[in-house]
N, C-alpha and C positions, 0 to 999 in steps of 0.2 A: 363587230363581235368583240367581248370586252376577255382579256385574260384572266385568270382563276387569281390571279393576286393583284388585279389593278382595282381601285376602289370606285363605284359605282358614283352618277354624277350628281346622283340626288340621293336623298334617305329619306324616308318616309316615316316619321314620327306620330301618325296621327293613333295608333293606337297602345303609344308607350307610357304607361305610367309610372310616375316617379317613385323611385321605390323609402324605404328609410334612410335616414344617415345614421349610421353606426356610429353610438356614441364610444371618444375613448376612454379610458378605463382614469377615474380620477379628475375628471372635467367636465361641467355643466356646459351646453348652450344657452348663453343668455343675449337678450337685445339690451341696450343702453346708451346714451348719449353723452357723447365726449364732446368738450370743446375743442373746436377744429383748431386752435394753436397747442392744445395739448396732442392732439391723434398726429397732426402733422412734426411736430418736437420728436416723440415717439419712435413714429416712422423712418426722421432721418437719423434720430441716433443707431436704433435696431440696422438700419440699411449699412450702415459706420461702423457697426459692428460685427455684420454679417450672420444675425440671426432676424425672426419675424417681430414685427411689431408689438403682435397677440403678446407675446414670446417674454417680451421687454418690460410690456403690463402689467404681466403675472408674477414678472421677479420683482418691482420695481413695490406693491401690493404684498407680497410676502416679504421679505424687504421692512416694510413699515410694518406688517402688524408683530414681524420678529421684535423688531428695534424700537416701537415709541408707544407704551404700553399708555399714557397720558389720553383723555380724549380731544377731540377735533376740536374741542372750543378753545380748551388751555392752549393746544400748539396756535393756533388761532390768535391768541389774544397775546402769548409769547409773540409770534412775528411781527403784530401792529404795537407792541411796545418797542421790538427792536428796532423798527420803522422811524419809531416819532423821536426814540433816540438820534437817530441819525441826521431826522429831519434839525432838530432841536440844534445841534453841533452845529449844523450850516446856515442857521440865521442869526 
């Protein structure tokens, strides 16, 4: 005989359906593909810092589009000129 507060050994899920997730207020669910040395970067910084990952993205993302109003090509084409500079000096 089982007591009124000890938890049962099994649960029976077969007629539970999933219900919504509650969006929160100011945040899309979206899928997308991150490079696994970026998501892992990420992860261990957010972990070193003591908040989520998700967390780390979204400031890191607001963050860039406060600060570099330029598009992706210019910053793009700035960093492979800072590059060949570099490269340049060391041969």
């Amino acid at each position: 005989m089982r007591k009124k507060d000890e938890m049962p050994r099994e649960y029976n899920f077969s007629k539970v359906k999933r219900g919504p997730v509650i969006p929160r207020k100011g945040k899309t669910r979206i899928t997308i593909f991150i490079g696994t040395d970026i998501l892992e970067w990420f992860r261990d910084e957010a972990e070193h810092e003591g908040q989520g990952y998700q967390t780390a993205i979204n400031q890191a993302l607001r963050n860039y589009i406060k600060q570099d109003k330029r598009s992706i090509q210019e910053i793009v084409r700035e960093a492979v000129r800072k590059e060949l500079q570099v490269f340049k000096k060391a041969s």
